[in-house]
KOLVEXMAR-460246 format. One record per atom (N, C-alpha, C): x, y, z. Coordinates in steps of 0.05 Angstrom, whole numbers, plus 5000, padded with zeros to 4 digits. Each point is the difference from the previous one (the first is absolute). Layout:
N
XYZ/...
***
This chain:
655
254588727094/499049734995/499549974970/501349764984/498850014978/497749864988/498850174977/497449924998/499449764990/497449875002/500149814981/497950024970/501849854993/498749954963/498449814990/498050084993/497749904993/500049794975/501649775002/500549754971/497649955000/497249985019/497749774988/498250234982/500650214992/499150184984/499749944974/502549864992/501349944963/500649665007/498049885006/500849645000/500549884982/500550124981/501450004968/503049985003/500350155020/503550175006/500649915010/502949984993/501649805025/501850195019/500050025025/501250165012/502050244996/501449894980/502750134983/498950204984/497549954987/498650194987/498650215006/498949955029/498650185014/502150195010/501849945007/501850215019/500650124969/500949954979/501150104974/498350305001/497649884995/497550185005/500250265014/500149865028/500650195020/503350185004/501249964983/502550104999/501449925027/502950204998/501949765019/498650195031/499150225000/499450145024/497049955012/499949734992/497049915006/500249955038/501249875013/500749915009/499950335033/500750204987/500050325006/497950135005/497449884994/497750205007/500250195027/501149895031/499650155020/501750234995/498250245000/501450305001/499950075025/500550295007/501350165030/497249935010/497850144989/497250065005/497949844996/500549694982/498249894990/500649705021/496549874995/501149765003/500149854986/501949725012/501149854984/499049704995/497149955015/498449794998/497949974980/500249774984/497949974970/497649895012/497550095001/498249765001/499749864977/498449775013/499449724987/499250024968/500449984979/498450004979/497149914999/498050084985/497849954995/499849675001/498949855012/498549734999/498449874979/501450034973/499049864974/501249754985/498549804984/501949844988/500550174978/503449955002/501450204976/500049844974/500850174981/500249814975/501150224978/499349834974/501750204976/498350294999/496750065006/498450185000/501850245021/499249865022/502250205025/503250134996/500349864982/502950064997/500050214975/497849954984/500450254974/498550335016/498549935021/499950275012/501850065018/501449845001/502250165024/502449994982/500249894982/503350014979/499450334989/497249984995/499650274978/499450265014/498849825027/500750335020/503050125007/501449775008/502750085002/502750044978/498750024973/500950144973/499450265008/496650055002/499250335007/502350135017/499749905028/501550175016/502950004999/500649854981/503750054994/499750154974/497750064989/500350194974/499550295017/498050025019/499950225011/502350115014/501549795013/502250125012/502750204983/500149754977/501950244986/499250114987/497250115002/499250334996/499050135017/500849945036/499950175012/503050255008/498850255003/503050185002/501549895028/501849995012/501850025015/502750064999/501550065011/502450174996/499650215006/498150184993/500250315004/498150105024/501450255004/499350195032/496750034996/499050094975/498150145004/497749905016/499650005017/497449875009/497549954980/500350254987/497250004974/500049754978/502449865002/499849904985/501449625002/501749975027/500349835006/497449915014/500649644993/498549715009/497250034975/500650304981/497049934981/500149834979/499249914983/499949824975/500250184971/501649994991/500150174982/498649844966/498650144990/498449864976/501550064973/500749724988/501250054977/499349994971/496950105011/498650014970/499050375011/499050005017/499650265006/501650244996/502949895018/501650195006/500150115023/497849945019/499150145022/499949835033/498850125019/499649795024/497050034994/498849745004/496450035001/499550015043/498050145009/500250035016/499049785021/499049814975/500449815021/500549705003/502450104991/502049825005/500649805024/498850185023/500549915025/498249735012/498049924979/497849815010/503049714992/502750044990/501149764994/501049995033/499150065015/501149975032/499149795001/497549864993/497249785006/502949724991/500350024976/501049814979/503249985002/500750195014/504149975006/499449885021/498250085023/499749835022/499549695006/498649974982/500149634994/502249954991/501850104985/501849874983/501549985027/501850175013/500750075025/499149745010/497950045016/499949735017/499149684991/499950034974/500549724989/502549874993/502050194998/502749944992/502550075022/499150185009/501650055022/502550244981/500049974988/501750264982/499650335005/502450145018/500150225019/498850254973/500949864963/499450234993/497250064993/497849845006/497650034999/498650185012/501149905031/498950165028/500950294991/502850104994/501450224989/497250134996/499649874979/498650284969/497450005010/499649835009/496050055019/500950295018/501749965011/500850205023/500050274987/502349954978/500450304982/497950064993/498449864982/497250104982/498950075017/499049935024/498550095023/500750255010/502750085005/501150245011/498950214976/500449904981/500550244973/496950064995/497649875007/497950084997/497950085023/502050015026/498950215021/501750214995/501850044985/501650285001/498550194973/499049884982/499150154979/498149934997/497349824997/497950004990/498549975032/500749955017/498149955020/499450425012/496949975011/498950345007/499449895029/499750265010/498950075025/498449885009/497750074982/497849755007/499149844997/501849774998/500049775000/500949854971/499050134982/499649924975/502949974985/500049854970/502049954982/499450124978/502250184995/499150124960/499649794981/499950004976/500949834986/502650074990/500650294988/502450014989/501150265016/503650064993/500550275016/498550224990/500749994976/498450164975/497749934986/499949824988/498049994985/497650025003/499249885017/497149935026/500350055029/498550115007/499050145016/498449715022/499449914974/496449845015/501649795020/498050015023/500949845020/497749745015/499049934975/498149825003/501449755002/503149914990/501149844999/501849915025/499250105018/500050025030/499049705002/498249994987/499149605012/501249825000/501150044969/502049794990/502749955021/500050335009/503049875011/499149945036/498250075003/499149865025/500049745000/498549924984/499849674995/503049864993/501350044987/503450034994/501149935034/500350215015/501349955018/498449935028/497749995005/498049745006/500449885009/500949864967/500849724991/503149905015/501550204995/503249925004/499349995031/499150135015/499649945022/499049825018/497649904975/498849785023/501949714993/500650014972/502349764997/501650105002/502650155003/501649934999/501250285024/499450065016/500350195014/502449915027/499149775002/502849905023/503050034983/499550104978/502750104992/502150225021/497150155002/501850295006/499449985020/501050225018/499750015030/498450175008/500350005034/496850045007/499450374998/502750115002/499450304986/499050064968/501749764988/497950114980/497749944989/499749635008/497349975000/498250225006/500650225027/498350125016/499550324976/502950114994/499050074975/498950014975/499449824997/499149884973/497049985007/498949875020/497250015013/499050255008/501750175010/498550275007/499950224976/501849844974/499450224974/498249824983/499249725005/497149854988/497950165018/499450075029/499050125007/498350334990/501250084995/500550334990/499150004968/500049824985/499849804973/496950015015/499449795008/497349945008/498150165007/500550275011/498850175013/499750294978/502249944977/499250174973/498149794982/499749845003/498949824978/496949995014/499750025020/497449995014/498950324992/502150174996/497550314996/500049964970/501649924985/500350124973/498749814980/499749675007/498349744982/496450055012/498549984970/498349964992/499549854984/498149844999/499249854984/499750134971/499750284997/500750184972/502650144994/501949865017/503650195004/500649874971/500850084982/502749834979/497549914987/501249784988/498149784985/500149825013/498049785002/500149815022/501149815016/503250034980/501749845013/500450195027/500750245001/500250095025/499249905019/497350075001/498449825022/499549865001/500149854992/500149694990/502149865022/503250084997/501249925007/501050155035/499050174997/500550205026/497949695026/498249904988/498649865024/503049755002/501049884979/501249825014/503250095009/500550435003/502250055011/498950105029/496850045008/498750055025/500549745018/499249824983/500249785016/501949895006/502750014984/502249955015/500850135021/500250334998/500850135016/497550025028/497549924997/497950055021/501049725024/500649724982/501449835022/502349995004/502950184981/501350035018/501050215028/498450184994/499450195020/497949875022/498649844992/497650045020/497950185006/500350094972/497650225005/497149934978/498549975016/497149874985/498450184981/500850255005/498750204983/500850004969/503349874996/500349944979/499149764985/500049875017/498849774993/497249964988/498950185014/496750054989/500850174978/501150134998/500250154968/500549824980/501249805003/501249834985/497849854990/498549915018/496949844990/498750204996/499650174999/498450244984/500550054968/502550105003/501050004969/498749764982/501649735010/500149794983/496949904997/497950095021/497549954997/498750224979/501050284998/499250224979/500649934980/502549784996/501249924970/498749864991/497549795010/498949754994/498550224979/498850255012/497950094985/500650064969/503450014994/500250054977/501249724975/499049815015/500649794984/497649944983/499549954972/498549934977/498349755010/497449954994/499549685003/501649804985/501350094977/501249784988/502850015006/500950145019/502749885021/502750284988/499150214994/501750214991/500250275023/502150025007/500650215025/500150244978/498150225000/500350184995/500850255018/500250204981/502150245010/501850154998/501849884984/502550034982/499950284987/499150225010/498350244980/498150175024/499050174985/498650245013/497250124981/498549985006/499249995029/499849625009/500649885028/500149765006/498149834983/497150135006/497849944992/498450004967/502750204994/498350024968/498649754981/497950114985/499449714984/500750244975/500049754972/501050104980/497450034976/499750094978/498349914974/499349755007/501849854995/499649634996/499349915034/499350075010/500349885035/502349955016/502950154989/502449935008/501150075024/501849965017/501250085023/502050034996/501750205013/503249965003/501749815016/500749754988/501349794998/502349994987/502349935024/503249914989/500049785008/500349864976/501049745009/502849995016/503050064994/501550085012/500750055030/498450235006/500050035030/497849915014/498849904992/498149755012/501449765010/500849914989/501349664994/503250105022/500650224991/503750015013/499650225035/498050105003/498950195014/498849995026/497350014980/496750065015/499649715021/499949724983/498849864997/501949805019/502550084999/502749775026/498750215023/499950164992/499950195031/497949945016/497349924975/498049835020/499749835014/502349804981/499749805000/502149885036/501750225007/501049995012/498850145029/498450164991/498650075019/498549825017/498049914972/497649745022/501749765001/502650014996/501349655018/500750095021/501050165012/500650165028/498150045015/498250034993/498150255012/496649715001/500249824982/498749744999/497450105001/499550244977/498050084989/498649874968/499249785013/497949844973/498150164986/499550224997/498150144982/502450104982/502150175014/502150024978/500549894988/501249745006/501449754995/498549864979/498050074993/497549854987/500050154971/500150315011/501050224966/501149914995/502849995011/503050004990/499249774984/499449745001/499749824995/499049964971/497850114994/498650094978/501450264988/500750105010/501650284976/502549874989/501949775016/502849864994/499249794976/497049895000/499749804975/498250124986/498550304987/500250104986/503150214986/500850085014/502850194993/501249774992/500549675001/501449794996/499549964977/496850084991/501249964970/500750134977/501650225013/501450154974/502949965003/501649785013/501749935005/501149784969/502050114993/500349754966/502249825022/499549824974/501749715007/503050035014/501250244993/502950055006/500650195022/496749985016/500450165032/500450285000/499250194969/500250225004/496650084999/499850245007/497850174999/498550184984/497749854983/499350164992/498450285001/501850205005/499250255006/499550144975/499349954974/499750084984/498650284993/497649915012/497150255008/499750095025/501749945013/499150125034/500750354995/497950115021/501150335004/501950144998/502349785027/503650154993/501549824988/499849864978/501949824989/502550214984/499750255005/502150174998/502849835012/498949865017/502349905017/500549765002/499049854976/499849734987/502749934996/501049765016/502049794998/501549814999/497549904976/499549644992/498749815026/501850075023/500449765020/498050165017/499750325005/497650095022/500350324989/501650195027/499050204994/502350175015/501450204993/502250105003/500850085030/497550125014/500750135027/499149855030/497549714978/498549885032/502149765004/499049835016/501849805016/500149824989/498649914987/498949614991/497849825004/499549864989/497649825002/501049855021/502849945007/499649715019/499449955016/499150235021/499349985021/496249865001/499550154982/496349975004/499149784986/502249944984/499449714982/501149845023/502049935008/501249775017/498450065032/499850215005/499849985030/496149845001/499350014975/497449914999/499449744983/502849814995/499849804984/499349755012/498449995026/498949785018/497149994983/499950184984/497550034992/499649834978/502650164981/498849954971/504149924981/499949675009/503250044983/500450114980/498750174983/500250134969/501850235020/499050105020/500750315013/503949965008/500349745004/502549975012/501549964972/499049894979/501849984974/500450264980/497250175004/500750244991/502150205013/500449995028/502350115012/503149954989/500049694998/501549904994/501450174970/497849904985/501550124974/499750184997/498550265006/500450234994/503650085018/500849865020/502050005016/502749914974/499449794984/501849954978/499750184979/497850054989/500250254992/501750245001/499950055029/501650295005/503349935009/500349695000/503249925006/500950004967/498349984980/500649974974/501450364995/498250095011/500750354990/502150055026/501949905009/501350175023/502949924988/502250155000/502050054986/501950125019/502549955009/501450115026/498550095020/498649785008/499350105020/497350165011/498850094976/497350194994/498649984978/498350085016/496449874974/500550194984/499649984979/499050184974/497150005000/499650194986/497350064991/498349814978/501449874985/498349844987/502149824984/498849774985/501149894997/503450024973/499450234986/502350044984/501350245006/499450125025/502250255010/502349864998/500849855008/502849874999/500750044984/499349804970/500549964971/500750324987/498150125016/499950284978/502450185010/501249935020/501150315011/499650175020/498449885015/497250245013/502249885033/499950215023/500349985026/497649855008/500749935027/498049875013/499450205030/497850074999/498750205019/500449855018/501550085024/500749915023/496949945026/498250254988/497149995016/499849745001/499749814972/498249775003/501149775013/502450055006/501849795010/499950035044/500250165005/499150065025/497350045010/497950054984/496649885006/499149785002/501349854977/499949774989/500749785030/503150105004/500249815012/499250055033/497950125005/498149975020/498749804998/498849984981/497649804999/501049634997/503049974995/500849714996/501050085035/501150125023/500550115024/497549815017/496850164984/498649915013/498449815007/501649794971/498649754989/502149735019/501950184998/502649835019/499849995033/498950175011/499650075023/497549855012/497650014973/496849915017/499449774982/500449974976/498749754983/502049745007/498249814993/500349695007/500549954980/502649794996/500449894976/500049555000/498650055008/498349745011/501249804965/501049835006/499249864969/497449964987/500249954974/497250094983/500549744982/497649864996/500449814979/500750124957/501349824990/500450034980/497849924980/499450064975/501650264990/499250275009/500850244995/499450225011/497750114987/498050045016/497250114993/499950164972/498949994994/498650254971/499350245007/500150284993/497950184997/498450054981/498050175002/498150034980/501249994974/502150114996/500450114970/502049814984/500649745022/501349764998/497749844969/497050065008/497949854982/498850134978/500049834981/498550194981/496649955007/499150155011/496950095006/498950134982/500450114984/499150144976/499750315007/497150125010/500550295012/499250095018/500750185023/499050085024/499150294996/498950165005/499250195001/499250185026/501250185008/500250175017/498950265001/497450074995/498050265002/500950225020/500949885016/501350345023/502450084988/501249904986/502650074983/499350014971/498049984992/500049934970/501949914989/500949774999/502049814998/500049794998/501149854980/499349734990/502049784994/500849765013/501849844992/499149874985/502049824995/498749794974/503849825002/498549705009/502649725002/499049844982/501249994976/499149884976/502849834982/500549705009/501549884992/503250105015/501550074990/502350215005/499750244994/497850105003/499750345004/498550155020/501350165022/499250065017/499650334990/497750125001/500050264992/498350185011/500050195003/498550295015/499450264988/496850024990/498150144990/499250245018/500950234999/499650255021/498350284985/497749955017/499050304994/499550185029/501549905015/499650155020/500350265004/498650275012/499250234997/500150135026/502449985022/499750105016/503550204996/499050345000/502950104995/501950045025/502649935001/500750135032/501750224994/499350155024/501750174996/501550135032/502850025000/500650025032/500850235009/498249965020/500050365015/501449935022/502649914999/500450005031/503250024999/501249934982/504149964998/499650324987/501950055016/500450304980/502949894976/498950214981/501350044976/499649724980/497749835005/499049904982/498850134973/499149894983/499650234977/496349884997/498649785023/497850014996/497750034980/501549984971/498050004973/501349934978/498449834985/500749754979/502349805007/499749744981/501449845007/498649795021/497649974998/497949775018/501249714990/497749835013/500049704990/498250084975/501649744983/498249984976/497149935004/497650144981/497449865000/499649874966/496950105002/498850004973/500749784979/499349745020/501149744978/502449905005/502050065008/502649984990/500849685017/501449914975/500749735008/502350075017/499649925036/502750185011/501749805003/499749754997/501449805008/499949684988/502449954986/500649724983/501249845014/499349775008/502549825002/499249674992/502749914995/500149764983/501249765024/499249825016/500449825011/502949884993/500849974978/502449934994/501950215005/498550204980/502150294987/499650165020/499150055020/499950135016/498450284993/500650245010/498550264995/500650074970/497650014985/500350094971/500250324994/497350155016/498150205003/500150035031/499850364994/499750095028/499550375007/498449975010/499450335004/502350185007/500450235003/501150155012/498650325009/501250205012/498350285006/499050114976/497850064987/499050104972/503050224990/500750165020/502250174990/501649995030/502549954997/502050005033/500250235011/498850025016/499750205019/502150085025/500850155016/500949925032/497150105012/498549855004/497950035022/500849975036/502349925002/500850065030/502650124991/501250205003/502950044987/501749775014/500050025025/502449875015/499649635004/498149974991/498849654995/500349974974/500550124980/501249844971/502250144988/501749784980/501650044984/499250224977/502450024990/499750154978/501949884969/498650044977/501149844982/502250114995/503049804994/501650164986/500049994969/502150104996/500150004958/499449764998/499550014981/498449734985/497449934991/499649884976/497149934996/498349925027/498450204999/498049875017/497050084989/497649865010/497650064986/498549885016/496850065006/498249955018/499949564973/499649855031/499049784979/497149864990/498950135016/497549834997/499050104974/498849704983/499049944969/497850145003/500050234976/498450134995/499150074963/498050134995/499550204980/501350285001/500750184986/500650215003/500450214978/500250274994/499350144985/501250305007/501550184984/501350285006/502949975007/500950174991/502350095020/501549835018/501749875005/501049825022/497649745010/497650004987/498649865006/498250125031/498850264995/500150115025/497449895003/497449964976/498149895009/498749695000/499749875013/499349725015/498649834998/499749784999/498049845011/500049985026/503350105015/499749855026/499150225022/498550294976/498550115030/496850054997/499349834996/497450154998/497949755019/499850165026/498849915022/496649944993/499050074981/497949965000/499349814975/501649764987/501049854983/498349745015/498649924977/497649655007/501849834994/500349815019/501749705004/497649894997/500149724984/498349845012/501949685001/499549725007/501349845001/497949874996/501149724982/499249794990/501749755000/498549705015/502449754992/497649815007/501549794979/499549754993/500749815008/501149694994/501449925012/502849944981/502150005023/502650094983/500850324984/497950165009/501050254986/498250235010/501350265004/499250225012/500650254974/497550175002/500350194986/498750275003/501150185001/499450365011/500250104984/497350224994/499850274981/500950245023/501250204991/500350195012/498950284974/498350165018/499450204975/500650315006/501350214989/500650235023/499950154966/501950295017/500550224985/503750045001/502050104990/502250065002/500050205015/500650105016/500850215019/502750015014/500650254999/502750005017/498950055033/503750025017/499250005026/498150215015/499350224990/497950175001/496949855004/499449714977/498349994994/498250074977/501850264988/499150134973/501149794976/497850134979/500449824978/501150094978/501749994985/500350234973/498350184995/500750174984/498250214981/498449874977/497950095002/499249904977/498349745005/499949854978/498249755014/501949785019/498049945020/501149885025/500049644982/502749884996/500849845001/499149735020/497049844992/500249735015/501449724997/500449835026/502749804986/496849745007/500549785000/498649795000/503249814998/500049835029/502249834990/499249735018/500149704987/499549805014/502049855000/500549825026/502149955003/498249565010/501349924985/499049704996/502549775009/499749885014/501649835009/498949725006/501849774985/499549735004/502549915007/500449735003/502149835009/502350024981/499950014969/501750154989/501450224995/498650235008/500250264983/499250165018/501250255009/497450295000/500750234977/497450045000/500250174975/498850295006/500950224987/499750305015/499050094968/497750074992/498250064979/499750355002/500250214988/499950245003/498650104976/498550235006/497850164983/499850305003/500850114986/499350285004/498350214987/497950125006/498550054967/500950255006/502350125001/500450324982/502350035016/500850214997/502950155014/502549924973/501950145007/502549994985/502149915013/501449874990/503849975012/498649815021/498249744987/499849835019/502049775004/499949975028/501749734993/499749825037/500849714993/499149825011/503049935006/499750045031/502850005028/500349795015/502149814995/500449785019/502649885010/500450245014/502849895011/499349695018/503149814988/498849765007/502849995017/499049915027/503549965017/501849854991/502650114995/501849834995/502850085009/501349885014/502350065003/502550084981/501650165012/502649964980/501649734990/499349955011/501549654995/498149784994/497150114993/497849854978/501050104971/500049814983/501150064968/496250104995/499850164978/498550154982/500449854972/498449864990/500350094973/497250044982/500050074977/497950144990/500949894969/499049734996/500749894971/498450114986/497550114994/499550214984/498050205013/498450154985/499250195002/497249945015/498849795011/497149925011/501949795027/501949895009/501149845019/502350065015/499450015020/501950095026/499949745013/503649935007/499549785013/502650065027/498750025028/502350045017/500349805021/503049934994/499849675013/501250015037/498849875010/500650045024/500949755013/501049935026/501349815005/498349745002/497350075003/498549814999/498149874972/500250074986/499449954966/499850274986/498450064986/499650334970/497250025000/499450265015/498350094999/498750184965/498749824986/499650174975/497150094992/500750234982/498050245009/499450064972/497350034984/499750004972/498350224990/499250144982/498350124983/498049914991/498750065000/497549904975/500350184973/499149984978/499750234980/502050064993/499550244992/501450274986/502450045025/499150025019/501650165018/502749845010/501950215009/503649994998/500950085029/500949875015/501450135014/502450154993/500450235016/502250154994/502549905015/502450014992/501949884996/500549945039/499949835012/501150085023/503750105006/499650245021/502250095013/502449805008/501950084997/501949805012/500250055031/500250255013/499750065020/496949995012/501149815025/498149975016/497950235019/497650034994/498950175018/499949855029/499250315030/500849905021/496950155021/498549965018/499350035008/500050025036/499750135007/500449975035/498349885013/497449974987/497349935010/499449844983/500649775002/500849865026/502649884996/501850084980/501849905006/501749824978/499350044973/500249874976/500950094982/502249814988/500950144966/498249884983/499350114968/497949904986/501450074969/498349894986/501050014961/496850095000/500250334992/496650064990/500849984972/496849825004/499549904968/497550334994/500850104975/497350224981/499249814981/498050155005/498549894974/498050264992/500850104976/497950174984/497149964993/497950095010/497649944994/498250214984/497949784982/498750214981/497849975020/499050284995/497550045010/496949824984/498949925028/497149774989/501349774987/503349865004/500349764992/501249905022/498749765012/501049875020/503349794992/501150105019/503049825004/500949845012/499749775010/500149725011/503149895013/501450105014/503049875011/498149765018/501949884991/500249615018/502749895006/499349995030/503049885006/499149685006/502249905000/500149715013/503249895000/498949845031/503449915009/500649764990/502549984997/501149754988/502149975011/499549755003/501649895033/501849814994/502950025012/502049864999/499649694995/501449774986/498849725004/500849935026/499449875011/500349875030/499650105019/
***
């Protein structure tokens, strides 16, 4: 019998287009073993919003396909996804079963159903154990905490989209979520992993507790997510991200990722108490989604600048979790800011996807760089789950604001030591945050140096017009998970975040010294931060000899921000600001005090005060992985005890 195809999906599309879509074997889904009946699509009014998560999910899963293996005998290695930035299979690959399966029964296209099938086979033959559990990698990791993720993964494909397959294998597929369930019940603690673990293990109990019918899971599930309340901040911050869960820091700090909060922790909740129609949850979630909302910039990416693992920082979220859209949209009856931040962080990450697969940030493309196949099959879980449970109800025009839409002048964040500031067209982020992570749990991580930046450091610029000016990156690039990040190839590359610096390669810092006084000050129309520290490298040590202090304020009005630097001693000083710019942004440098780099949206220009010269900029672009940016670092030589003054200001196209 042939299947049918789902046109009220793309009401954009005209019939001709949808089957295009679906290729000519759309029509083919019924196999020997499978069945061949679609249910109904989800019950939403569709529109252009609906259609950019299902156009850009079904980019994902035709980028995944032709990089999954087939053709060859080996069992080890057919139906896996092979990574073309890695080189390797990540082990779990297999959660794209959740996300081929929608495509599958939204389109009716036999090669969807295919590769759910394969990836599925290929990750009970090699990463799935005895007892119950999922590795992460064949090799690399060991750790099998990530057992949740793929519970929830195939869950999911089951409770939507499971009248695919037939009733043998539905029946296998349920008795190995079973076996899944019954490892996840001895081995999750509210202290397993960092807290996305358990975090998210309550909303993979509770799927699997009602689709089994077994209540014992179920109560685990409200257990967890009730132990999680305990680690949320009063001012709306899920901590955890780190070890010990509980630690406080010098400054009163917690371990906080923004990142796996927002793409993670926080949908998982959020998905939990709509199911489960637990209002005490539902009530966090609520409050942790419009604080975490406002480190979101105007262009829907994330500022993870200062979070714990922004090791794994990737403009739009975070390399290995799922996505914001689930916890933002499945909770936007609440608050329409929650359904427009989905939205664009969703354009966002269609901006960075390139044949088919997300990149890591926004100039991997430009530069050369592969695109890690991980983020493209996590990823597209979370638009899976937005397509499957969120309402896309029409919304009146124009489309809501977020916080960082207004200039408010400054917010200030004490559990993070962290400071915004929306001042005219400058959106910017003041970090002294002092919590170190370090991970004991992926083997063959290298677990030391290479943190989030502290001690002042301006981690984050952006220009409402010009977009991202300024932007942090790892103090020094590390692999803190080996098998979760890239590695740089030839080429200029250099940590970016604007700093002071002094020795050798610039080994000692402004941007580490955790015990460095922020304070913030604003007016109206203008925000302004002292930051005061010592130079230290990633140790924390300071040179020989006399210890080098910096004093740098950073002043911003509706014209200008300006980055002021002071150092009273040390040698081979000098003042670091790689400013993002693409290869295909012109540079020029009419004399020795003015840098002007023009971008498609007007010339961002950048000046001296005094005496002082920038040094000639590079013609070759520097490149960063974290998060994802080419840049023109501007030097600047500094005398010791004479303050140096750079001021930028944008200048904007006529019309």
């Amino acid at each position: 019998m042939a299947a049918m195809l789902k046109y009220d999906l793309f009401p954009g599309l005209s019939r001709r287009d949808v089957l295009r879509m679906g290729a000519a074997g759309a029509a083919s889904l019924a196999l020997p073993r499978f069945a061949s009946a679609l249910a109904a699509s989800p019950t939403t009014t569709s529109g252009a919003e609906r259609e950019l998560y299902a156009a850009t999910l079904l980019d994902w899963c035709d980028g995944m396909i032709r990089h999954q293996i087939a053709g060859i005998a080996d069992p080890n290695l057919r139906g896996a996804l092979l990574c073309p930035a890695c080189g390797l299979i990540h082990g779990r690959c297999g959660d794209a079963v959740y996300p081929l399966l929608w495509a599958a029964h939204h389109t009716g296209n036999e090669k969807y159903l295919r590769a759910a099938l394969d990836v599925n086979a290929w990750t009970e033959r090699t990463v799935s154990r005895a007892d119950g559990s999922w590795v992460n990698d064949l090799t690399l990791s060991s750790w099998k905490g990530i057992t949740v993720f793929h519970t929830i993964a195939l869950s999911e494909a089951l409770e939507h989209h499971g009248s695919l397959l037939d009733a043998a294998t539905r029946r296998q597929w349920t008795e190995r979520l079973e076996r899944a369930a019954h490892f996840l019940d001895g081995f999750i603690s509210i202290e397993t992993g960092n807290i996305n673990y358990p975090v998210t293990a309550s909303l993979a109990f509770l799927l699997t507790g009602r689709m089994l019918g077994q209540q014992k899971l179920v109560e685990r599930a409200h257990g967890l997510a009730h132990e999680a309340l305990e680690h949320f901040t009063p001012g709306g911050f899920l901590t955890g991200e780190g070890h010990p869960l509980d630690a406080v820091t010098a400054k009163g700090c917690r371990p906080v990722d923004l990142g796996y909060n927002v793409e993670e922790s926080l949908p998982a909740l959020a998905l939990y108490a709509t199911i489960a129609e637990d209002g005490t949850v539902r009530d966090a979630v609520l409050k942790a989604l419009a604080t975490h909302l406002e480190f979101m910039l105007p262009d829907g990416a994330w500022d993870n600048s200062w979070g714990t693992r922004n090791y794994k920082w990737s403009w739009w979220g975070s390399r290995t979790s799922d996505g914001c859209q689930p916890g933002f949209a499945l909770l936007a009856d609440a608050d329409p800011r929650f359904r427009e931040a989905a939205r664009r962080n969703l354009e966002q990450m269609a901006a960075c996807t390139h044949g088919g697969l997300l990149y890591g940030g926004p100039d991997y493309f430009a530069n050369g760089e592969a695109p890690c196949i991980h983020h493209t099959f996590t990823h597209a879980k979370a638009l899976a789950t937005v397509l499957d449970r969120a309402s896309f109800e029409a919304t009146a025009k124009p489309r809501p604001n977020i916080p960082r839409d207004e200039p408010y002048g400054v917010k200030s964040f004490p559990e993070i030591a962290t400071h915004l500031a929306a001042v005219g067209p400058w959106r910017a982020t003041v970090t002294g945050y002092d919590f170190e992570y370090a991970e004991h749990v992926q083997q063959g991580g290298s677990g030391a140096g290479g943190g989030h930046v502290s001690g002042g450091a301006l981690s984050l610029l952006y220009h409402q017009t010009l977009g991202p000016v300024l932007t942090a990156s790892m103090t020094e690039y590390q692999l803190i998970e080996i098998s979760n990040q890239q590695t740089h190839r030839e080429g200029s590359h250099m940590a970016l975040t604007p700093r002071v610096e002094c020795g050798p390669a610039g080994a000692f810092t402004s941007v580490n010294d955790l015990r460095a006084v922020v304070t913030a000050q604003h007016g109206e129309n203008q925000a302004a931060f002292e930051a005061v520290g010592r130079l230290l490298n990633v140790a924390r040590q300071a040179p020989e000899g006399k210890e080098p202090h910096y004093r740098l304020h950073y002043r911003i009005s509706e014209s200008a921000m300006e980055i002021a630097a002071l150092v009273d001693g040390g040698t081979d000083l000098r003042l670091v600001v790689p400013v993002l710019a693409r290869a295909t942004d012109a540079v020029e440098q009419p004399d020795a005090r003015t840098v002007r780099i023009i971008r498609p949206g007007g010339v961002l220009k950048i000046t001296l005060n005094g005496a002082a010269a920038f040094e000639p900029v590079a013609a070759e672009r520097t490149f960063n992985l974290v998060p994802g940016f080419q840049a023109a670092p501007l030097v600047v030589r500094l005398t010791p005890d004479t303050e140096t003054v750079l001021r930028m200001e944008g200048v904007l196209k006529a019309g």
